[in-house]
Residue frames relative to the residue before (quaternion, step in Angstrom):
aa qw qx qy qz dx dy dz
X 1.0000 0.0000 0.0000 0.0000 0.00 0.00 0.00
X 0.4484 0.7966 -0.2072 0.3485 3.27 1.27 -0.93
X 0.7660 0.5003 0.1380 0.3793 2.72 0.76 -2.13
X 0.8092 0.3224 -0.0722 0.4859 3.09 1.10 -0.91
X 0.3398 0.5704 -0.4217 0.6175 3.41 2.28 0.32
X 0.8072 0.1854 -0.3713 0.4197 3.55 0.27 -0.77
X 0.4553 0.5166 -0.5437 0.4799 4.06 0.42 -0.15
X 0.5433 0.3060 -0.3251 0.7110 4.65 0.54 -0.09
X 0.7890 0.3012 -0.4216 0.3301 3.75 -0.44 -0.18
X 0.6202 0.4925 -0.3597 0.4934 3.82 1.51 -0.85
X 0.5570 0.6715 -0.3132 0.3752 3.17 1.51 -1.16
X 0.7803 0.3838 -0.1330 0.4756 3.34 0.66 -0.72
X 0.5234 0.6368 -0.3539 0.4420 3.52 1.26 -0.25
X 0.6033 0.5777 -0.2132 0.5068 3.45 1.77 -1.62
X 0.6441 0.5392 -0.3365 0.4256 3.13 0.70 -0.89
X 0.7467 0.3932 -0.2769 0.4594 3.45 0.55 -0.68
X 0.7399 0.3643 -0.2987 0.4803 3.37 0.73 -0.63
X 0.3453 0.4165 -0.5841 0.6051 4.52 1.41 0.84
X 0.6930 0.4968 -0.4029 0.3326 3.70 0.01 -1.13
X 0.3989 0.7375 -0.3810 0.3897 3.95 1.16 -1.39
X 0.7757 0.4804 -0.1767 0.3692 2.70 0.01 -2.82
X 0.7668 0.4977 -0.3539 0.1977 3.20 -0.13 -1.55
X 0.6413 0.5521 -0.2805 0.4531 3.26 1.09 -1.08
X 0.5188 0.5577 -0.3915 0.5163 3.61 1.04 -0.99
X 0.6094 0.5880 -0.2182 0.4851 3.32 0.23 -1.82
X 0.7507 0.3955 -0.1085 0.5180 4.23 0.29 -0.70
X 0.6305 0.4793 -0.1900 0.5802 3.39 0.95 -0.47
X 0.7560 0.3507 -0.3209 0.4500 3.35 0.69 -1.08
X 0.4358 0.7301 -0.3131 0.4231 3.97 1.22 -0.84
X 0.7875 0.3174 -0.1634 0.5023 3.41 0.35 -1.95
X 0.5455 0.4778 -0.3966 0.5629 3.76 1.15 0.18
X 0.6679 0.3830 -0.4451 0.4573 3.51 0.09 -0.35
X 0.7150 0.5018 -0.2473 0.4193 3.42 0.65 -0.89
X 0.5474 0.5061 -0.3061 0.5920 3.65 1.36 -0.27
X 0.6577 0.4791 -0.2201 0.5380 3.61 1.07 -0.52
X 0.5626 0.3365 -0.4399 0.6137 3.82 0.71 -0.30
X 0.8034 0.2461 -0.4640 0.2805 3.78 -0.23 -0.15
X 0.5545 0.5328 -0.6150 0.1743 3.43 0.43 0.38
X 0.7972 -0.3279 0.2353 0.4490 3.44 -1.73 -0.12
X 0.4761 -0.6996 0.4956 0.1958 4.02 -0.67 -0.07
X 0.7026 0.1496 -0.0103 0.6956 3.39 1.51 -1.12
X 0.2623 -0.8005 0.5383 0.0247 3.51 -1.11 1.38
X 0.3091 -0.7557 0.5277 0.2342 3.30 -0.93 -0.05
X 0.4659 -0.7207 0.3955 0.3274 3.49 -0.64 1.09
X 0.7112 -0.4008 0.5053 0.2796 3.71 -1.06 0.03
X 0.6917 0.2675 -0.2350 0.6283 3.68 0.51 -1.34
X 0.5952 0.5484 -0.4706 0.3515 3.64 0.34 -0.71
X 0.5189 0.6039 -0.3475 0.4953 3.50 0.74 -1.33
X 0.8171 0.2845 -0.2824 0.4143 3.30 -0.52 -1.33
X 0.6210 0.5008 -0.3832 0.4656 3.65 0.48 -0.79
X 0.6862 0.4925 -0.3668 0.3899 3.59 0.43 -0.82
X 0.6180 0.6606 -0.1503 0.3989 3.78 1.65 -1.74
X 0.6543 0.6095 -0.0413 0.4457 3.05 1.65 -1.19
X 0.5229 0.4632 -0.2763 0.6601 3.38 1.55 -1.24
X 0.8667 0.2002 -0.3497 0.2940 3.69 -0.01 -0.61
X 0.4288 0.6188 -0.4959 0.4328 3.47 1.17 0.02
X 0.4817 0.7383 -0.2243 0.4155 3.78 1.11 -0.90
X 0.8295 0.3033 -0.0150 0.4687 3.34 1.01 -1.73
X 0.6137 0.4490 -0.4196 0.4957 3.28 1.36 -0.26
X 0.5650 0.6046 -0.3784 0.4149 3.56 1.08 -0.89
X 0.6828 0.2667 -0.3506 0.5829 4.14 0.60 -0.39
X 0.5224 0.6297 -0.4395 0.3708 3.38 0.76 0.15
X 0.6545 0.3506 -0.1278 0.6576 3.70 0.94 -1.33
X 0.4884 0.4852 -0.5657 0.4539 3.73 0.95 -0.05
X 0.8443 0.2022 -0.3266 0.3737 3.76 0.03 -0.96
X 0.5132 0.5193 -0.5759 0.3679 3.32 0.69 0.18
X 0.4952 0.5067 -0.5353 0.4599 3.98 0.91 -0.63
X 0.8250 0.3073 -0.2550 0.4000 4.07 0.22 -1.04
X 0.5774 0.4180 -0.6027 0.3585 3.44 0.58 0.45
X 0.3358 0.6603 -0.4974 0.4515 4.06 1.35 -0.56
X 0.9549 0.0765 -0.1568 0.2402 3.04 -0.47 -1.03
X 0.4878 0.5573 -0.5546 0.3793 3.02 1.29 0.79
X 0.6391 0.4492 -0.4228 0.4594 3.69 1.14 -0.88
């Protein structure tokens, strides 16, 4: 009787710990596969700003001469 409580208790321990896996095992897939779609080539941070900066730069003398043609017309 012994014996056959614990062969239902390991029994049932296995079971949980295939069930564990699988999910691990599923989780780890739908992550790899989230990971092939990202981008491959990044962009640095300082670039960004430097890059955000050049065009803030260009719109600002932009709306500059439009402010002086206004008040010239």
């Amino acid at each position: 009787m012994e014996q056959q409580l614990l062969n239902i208790l390991f029994g049932a321990a296995l079971a949980v710990a295939g069930w564990f896996a699988r999910e691990l095992w599923s989780a780890v897939q739908e992550l790899k596969s989230d990971l092939s779609r990202l981008p491959l080539v990044y962009v640095a941070k300082q670039d960004y700003r430097d890059d955000t900066k050049e065009i803030k730069d260009m719109l600002n003398k932009i709306f500059d001469k439009l402010d002086n043609k206004q008040d010239k017309g």
